[in-house]
N, C-alpha and C positions, 0 to 999 in steps of 0.2 A: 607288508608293504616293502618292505628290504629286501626282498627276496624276489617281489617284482621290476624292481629299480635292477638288482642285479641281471636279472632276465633279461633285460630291456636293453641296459648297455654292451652284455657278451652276445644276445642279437644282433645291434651295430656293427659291431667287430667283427664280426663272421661276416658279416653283407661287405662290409667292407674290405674284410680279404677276397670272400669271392669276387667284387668288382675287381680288384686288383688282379687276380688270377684271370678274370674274361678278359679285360684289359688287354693285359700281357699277350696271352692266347692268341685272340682273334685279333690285336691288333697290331701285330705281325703283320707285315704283307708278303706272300706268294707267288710267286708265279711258277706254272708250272705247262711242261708239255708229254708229250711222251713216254720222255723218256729221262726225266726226274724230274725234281721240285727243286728251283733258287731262291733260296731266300735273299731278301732285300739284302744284302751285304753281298751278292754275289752281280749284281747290277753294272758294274765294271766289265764283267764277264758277259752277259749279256747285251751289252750295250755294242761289244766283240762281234758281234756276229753278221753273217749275212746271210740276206732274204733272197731265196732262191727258188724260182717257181721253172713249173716245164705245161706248158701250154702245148697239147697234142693237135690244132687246130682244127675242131670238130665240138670245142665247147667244153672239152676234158680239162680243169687246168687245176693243179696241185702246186701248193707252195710250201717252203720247208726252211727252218732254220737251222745254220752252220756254221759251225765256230772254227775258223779259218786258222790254222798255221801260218807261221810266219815265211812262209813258201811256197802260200796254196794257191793253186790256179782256177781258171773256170772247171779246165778237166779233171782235176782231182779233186775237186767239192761232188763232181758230177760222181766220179767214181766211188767217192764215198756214201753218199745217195744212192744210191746203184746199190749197193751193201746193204747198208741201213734199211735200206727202203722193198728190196728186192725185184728195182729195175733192170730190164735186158736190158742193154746197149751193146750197139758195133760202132767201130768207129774205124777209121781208116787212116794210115799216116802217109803223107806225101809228101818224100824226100826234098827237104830245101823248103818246106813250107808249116809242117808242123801235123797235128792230129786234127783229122775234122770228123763230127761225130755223123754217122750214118742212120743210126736206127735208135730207137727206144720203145722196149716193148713191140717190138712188130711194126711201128710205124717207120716208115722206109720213105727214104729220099726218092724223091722223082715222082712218086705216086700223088696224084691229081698237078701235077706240077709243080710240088710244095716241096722246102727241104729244108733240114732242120739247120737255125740263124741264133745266135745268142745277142743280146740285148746288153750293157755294163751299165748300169745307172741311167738308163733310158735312152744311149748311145748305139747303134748297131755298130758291133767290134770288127774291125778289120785285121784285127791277129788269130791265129788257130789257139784253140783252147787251150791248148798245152803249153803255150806262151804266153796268156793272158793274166796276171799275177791279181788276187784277191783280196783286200782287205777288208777286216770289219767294216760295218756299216754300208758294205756297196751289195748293190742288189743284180742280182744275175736274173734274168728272163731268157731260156730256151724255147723258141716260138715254131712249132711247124708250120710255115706260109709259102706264098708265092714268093720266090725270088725278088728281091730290090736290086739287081744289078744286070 
């Protein structure tokens, strides 16, 4: 009988470090993308970031998150994406006005009369990329469309 009672208690105790071990384990939260895994303490860091999609206007539309420098522009998020990602891009700079991007992946300005327009938090930008200054939490949309001007 004492020897079942002892069973029975050092059973509890194992259940109940294993709960504590699941616990701990899974109840952890994750998040994770590509190209590592944040843990909940890294959420500050995350929170850092912007959401940046490129929409090839034809229904192709990829979006990517980017943890912005404290100097980052539309064009050097793009360029870093460009890397990361292994997009073409051409882009063309014109004197007194800044970088305007030309191409991505073969998708070429002019053609069907579309040409590629950046979006800043749901705003069409009126600065060239490379003057367009970035911070966490703002969302960039690169849209290949018809002209609005």
């Amino acid at each position: 009988m004492q020897k079942a009672t002892f069973n029975s208690k050092l059973a509890r105790i194992l259940l109940a470090v294993l709960a504590i071990v699941i616990i701990y384990s899974f109840g952890r939260e994750y998040l994770s993308n590509k190209y590592g895994v944040y843990s909940i303490g890294d959420l500050t860091r995350i929170q850092e970031r912007v959401l940046y999609s490129i929409d090839k206007g034809d229904g192709r539309v990829k979006s990517y998150y980017v943890i912005p420098s404290a100097d980052s522009t539309v064009l050097s998020l793009l360029e870093e994406l460009s890397l990361r990602e292994g997009l073409k891009l051409e882009k063309k700079e014109y004197q007194g006005m800044g970088v305007f991007l030309e191409s991505v992946d073969g998708v070429k300005n002019g053609t069907d009369n579309k040409y590629w327009m950046y979006w800043l938090n749901g705003e069409l930008s009126m600065n060239s990329a490379d003057k367009q200054n970035v911070k966490g939490r703002d969302m960039v949309e690169w849209k290949f469309a018809p002209s609005e001007f």
